[in-house]
C-alpha positions as CSV (number, residue, x, y, z in Angstrom):
1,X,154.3,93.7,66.6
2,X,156.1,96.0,68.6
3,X,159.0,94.1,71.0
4,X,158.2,93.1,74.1
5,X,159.9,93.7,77.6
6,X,159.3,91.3,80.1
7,X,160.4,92.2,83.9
8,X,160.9,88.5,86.0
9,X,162.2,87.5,89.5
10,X,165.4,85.6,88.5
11,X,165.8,85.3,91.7
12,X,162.6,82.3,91.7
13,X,163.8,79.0,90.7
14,X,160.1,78.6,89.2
15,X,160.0,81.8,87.4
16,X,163.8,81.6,86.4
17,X,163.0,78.1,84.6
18,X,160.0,79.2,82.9
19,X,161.3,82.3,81.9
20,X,164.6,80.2,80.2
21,X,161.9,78.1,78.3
22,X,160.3,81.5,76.7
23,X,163.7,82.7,75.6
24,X,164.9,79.6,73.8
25,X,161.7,79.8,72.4
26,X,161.2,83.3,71.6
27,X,162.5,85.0,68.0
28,X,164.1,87.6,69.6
29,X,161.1,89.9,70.1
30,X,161.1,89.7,73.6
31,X,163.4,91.1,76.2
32,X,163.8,89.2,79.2
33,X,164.6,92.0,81.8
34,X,165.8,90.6,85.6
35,X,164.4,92.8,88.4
36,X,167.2,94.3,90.3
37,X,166.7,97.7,92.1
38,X,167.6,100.0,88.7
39,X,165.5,97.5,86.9
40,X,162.9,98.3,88.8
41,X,163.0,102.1,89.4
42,X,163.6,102.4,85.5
43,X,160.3,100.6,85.4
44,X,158.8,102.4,88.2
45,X,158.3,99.9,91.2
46,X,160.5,98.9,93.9
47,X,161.9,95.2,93.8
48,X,159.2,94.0,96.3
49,X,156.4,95.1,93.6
50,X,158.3,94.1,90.7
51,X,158.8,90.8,92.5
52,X,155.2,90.3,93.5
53,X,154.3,89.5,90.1
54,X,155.5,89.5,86.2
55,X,155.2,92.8,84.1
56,X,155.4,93.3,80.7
57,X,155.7,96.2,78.8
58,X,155.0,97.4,75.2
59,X,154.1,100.1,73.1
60,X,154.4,102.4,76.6
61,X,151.7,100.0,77.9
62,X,152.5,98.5,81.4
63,X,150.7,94.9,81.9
64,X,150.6,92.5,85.0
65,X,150.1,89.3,85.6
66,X,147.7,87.2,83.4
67,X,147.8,90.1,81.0
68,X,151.3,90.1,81.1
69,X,151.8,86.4,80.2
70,X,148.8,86.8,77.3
71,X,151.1,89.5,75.7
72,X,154.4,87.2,75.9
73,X,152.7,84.0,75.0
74,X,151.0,85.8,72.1
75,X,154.9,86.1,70.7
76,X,155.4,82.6,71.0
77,X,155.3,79.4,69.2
78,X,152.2,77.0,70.2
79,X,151.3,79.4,73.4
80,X,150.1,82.3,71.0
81,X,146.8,79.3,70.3
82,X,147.1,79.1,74.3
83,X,147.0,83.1,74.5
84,X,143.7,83.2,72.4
85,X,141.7,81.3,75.0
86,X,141.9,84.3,77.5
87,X,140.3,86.3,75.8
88,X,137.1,85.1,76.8
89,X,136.1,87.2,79.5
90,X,134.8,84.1,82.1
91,X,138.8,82.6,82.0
92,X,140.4,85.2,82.0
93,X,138.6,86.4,84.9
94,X,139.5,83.1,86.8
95,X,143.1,83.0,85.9
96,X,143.1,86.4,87.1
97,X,141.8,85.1,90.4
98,X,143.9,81.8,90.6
99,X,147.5,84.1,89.9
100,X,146.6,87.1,91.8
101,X,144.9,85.3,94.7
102,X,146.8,81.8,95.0
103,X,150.0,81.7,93.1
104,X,151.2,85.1,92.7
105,X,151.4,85.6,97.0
106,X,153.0,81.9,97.1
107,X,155.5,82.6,94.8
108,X,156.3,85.9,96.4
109,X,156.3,84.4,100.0
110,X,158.6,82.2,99.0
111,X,161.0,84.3,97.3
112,X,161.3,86.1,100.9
113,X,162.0,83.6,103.0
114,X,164.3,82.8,100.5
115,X,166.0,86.2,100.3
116,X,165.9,85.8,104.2
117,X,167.4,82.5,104.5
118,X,170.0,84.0,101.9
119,X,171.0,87.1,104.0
120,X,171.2,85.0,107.3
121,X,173.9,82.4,105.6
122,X,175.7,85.8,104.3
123,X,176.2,87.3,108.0
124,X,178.3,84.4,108.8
């Protein structure tokens, strides 16, 4: 299997943690990648798309959300059994829906006001 890259809002205290967990978990096949504008344009989005949701990349294939944590999960210890069960087509499709509908805006929302709250404190 060809390593993966994994593009991730360090900036989220949610996705930070979870990302941590993969990567002490992780053989080494998977780069952890923080989105900062050159991160970004190397990857072809700007930080607000990037930040919107996690992408993965392998193999010069770009993947996003669900798919994206199928791929890294399929790399990893006791999630690749958890990985399998998207692959049935009804699940997948709701997970899809659930992250792209529900958590994937919250998440986002939340890292602006946070970046917002975070460039207030700095002008003073």
């Amino acid at each position: 299997m060809k390593k993966l890259e994994v593009l991730y809002n360090s900036e989220c205290p949610i996705c930070s943690r979870e990302i941590k967990h993969y990567e002490r978990i992780s053989a080494g096949d998977i780069s952890f990648i923080e989105i900062t504008a050159a991160s970004a344009l190397e990857w072809g989005l700007s930080e607000d798309q990037a930040a919107k949701q996690i992408h993965a990349r392998y193999e010069g294939h770009l993947v996003v959300g669900v798919d994206a944590f199928v791929e890294l999960w399929r790399r990893l210890p006791y999630y690749n059994k958890i990985s399998r069960l998207f692959y049935f087509s009804p699940l997948k499709s709701l997970a899809n829906g659930l992250y792209r509908g529900i958590l994937a805006p919250l998440l986002f929302s939340m890292h602006k006001k946070r970046s917002a709250r975070n460039s207030k404190s700095d002008n003073f």
